[in-house]
N, C-alpha and C positions, 0 to 999 in steps of 0.2 A: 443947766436945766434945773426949772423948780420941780418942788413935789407936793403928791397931796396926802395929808395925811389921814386917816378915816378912822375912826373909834364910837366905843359903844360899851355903856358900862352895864353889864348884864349880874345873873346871879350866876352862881358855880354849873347850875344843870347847864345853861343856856350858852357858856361860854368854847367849851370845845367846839357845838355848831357853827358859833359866830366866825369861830379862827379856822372854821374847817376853810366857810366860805370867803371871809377874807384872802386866806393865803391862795386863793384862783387869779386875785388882783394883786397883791401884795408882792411889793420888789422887796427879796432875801429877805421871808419868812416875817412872822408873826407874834407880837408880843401879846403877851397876857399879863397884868400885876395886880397885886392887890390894892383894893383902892382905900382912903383914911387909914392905912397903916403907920405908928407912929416911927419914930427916926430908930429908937433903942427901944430894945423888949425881950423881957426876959422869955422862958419858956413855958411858964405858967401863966405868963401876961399876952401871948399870940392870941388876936382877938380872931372869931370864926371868918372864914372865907367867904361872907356873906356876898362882898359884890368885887366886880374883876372888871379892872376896865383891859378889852380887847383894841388892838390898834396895830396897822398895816398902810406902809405908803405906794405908792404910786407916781411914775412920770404926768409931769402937767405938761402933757404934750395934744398936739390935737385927738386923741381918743379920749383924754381925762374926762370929758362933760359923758358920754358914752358911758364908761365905767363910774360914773357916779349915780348914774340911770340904774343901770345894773345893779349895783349897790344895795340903792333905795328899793326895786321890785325886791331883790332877793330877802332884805330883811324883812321886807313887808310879808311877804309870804313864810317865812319863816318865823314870825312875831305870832301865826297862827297856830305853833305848836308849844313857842316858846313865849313870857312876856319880855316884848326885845323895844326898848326905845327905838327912834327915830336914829341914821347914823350920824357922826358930825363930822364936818367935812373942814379944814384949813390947809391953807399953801405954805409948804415951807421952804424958804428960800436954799438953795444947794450948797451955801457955806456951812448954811443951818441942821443939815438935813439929819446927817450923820451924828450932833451931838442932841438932836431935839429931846432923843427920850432921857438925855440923863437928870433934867431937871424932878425925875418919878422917882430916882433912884439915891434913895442918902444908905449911911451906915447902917447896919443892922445885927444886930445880937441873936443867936439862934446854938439850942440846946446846952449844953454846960460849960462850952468853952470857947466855942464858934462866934466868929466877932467877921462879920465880910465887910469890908471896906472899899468904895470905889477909889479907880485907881489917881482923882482929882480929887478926893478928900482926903482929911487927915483923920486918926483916931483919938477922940478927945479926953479918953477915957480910961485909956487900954491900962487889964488888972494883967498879973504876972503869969500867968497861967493862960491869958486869951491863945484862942489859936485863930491869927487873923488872916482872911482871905482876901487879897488886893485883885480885883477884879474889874476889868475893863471887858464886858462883852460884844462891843460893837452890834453888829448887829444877828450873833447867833445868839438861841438861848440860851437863857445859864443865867439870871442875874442873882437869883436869890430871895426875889418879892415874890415869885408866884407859889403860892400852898405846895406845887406838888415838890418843886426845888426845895423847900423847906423841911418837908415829913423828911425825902429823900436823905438831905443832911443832918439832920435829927436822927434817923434810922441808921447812918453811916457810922454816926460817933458813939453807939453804942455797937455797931456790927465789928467796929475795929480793936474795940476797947478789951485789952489783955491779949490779940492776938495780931504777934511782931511780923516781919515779913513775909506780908501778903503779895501775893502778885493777884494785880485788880484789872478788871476789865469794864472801860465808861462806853459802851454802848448807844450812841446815838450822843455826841459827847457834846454838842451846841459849844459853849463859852468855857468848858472843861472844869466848870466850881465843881462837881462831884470828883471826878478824880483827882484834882491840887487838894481839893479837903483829905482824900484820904491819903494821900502821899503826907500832907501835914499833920493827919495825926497819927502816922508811924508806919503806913505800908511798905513794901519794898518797892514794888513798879508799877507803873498802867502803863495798859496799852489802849488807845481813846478812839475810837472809834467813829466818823461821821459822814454822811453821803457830799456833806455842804463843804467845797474847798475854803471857803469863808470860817464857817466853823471852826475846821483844824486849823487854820492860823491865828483865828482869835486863842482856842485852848494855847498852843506853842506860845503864843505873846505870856500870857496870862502865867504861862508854867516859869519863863522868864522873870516874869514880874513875882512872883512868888519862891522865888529859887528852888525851882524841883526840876529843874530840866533838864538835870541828867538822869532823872528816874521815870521820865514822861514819855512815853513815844507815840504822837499821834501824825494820822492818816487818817486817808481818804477811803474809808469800807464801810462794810457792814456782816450782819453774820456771816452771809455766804461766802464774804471775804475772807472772814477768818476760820469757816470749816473746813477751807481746803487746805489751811494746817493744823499741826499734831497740838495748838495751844492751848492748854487749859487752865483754869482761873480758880483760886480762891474766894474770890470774891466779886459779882458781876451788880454795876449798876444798869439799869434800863430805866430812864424817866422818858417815855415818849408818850406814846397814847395806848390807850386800850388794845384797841382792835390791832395795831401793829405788833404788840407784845401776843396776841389768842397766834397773831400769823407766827412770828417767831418762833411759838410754842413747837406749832404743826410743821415747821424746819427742822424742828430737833434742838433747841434753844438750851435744854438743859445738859444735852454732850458736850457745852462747852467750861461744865464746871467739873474740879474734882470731887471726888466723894467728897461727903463730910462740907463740901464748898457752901456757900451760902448765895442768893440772888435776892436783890431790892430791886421792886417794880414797882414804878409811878409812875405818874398821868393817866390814874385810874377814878371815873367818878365812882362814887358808893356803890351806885344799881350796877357797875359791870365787876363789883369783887367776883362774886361769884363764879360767874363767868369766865376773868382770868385767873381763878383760883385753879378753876377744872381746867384749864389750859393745862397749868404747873404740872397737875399730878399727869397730864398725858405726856410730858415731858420728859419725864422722871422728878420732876424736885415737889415736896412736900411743902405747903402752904403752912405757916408757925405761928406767923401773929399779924396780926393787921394795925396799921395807926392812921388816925382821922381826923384830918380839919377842915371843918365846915361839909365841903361835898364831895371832897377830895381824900382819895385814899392810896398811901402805902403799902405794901405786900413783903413779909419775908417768907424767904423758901429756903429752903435747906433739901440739899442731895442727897440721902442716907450713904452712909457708908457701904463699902463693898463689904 
C-alpha cells in the first residue's frame, strides 16, 4: 500500500491546532519540526520557532480522495481563526513510507553538551565532552527538531547537572530522547512511559542504540498506570500538550514526585503558562522558572520538601 502524505507549514500559535486535526487522519501520530533549521547550532545560535512545518500520513486506499476533502474543508475553516496555508498533499510509495521524514532530520547540537545524531549519520565533529544522542524515532515523537523537545533537553541538562542518581520518570515517552538524555548525562534509572506500543519499542531500540538499556525500563502506561503503585520519582519529564498536563494535574500528577523532586513540562504555547502554571500549584509542585523559544514554553516545578 502507498500513502499520502499531508503538511502545512504554519507559525507556533497555529501549529498544535493543525496536529490536533491531522492526528484524526494521521496513521501513528504526528510530526511537528522546525523548518530552515540549520544542521549544527550552538545554544545561543537556536534561531526563534517562527515556522513549523506539521505533517501526517494516510493509506491511499479508496477513502484517500474523501480524507483529502476533509483535510482541505477543515483547514479551510480553521484558517479562519488561524493564518493556515492551503494543505499539500504527496503519495509516498510504502518502501518509502517509513523513512520519508528522515530527509528533515540531520545532526543537531543543543545546550552545553548535547550533540543528537540520527542513528544513519555520523558525527563529523564530535568535541571530547559531547554527550551524543543516536536516535532513530521511527515514527513516535522524540526527534529533537521540534522547540518543545528542545527547551525540554536544554531544561534536562541543567536539571541533572550535580545531581547523581536520579531515578526519572519520561511520561508520555514518544522516541524516549528525554530519558537516554538523562540516563546519558548521569541519572540512575527511567522508567518511560507511553500509551503508543510503537512508541515503547522505538524508546527500547533507541535505549539499545545508546547503551543505557539496563537502566531503561519502558512500557505501555500512563499516570493512572503508574499511581497504582508505591513509585516515586526525582525527576519527572512530561512534553505532551498543554491541556493533557492541566488534566494530569487534576489526577494528582504531582504525588508522583518526592519532595524536594523536580517536574519539566512541555508542549506548552506561551498563552497557556499560566494556566499550567495554576495546574502545578493545585498539584502540589511550585512553578520556579520558565524557558522560551519562539512560542513555545518550558515549565520547571519543584515539590517543596516535607
Amino acid at each position: 500500500m502507498d500513502w499520502v502524505e499531508v503538511s502545512v507549514e504554519v507559525d507556533g500559535e497555529a501549529a498544535e491546532a493543525v496536529a490536533d486535526l491531522f492526528a484524526r487522519y494521521g496513521h501513528q501520530g504526528v510530526a511537528i519540526e522546525q523548518t530552515g533549521f540549520p544542521l549544527e547550532v550552538w545554544p545561543d545560535e537556536i534561531p526563534p520557532a517562527t515556522r513549523l512545518l506539521v505533517r501526517a500520513y494516510f493509506p491511499d486506499d479508496e477513502r484517500a480522495e474523501d480524507a483529502r476533502q476533509k483535510l482541505r474543508e477543515a483547514v479551510y475553516y480553521l484558517g479562519r481563526l488561524y493564518p493556515i496555508p492551503e494543505p499539500q498533499f504527496r503519495v509516498v510509495r510504502e518502501e518509502d513510507w517509513a523513512n520519508a521524514w528522515k530527509a528533515h532530520y540531520h545532526p543537531l547540537r543543543l545546550g552545553q553538551r548535547l550533540y543528537i545524531r540520527p542513528a544513519w549519520t555520523k558525527v563529523p565533529d564530535r568535541q571530547p565532552d559531547d554527550v551524543v544522542l543516536v536516535m532513530d524515532p521511527r515514527m513516535a515523537f522524540g526527534t529533537g527538531t521540534h522547540p518543545t523537545t528542545q527547551l525540554c533537553l536544554i531544561a534536562l541538562e541543567d536539571a541533572v547537572a550535580g545531581r547523581p542518581a536520579l531515578d526519572v520518570l519520561d511520561l508520555g515517552a514518544g522516541s524516549g530522547i528525554l530519558g537516554i538524555a538523562a540516563l546519558k548525562l548521569g541519572a540512575r534509572h527511567v522508567l518511560a512511559l507511553d500509551t503508543d506500543p510503537i512508541a515503547v519499542s522505538a524508546t527500547l531500540e533507541n535505549a539499545e542504540r545508546n547503551e543505557v538499556a539496563d537502566r531503561l525500563t519502558a512500557q505501555v502506561g500512563s499516570l493512572e498506570t503508574l499511581q497504582s503503585t508505591a513509585r516515586h520519582f526525582d525527576l519527572a519529564l512530561v512534553n505532551i500538550l498543554a491541556k493533557v498536563i492541566i488534566a494530569m494535574c487534576d489526577q494528582g500528577l504531582g504525588r508522583v514526585l518526592r519532595p524536594g523532586g523536580v517536574g519539566l513540562f512541555s508542549g506548552i504555547i506561551a498563552e497557556q503558562a499560566d494556566e499550567v502554571e495554576a495546574a502545578l500549584r493545585r498539584t502540589g509542585l511550585e512553578p520556579v522558572s520558565r524557558r522560551s523559544q519562539g512560542d513555545w514554553v518550558v515549565i520547571e516545578a519543584r515539590k517543596p520538601q516535607a
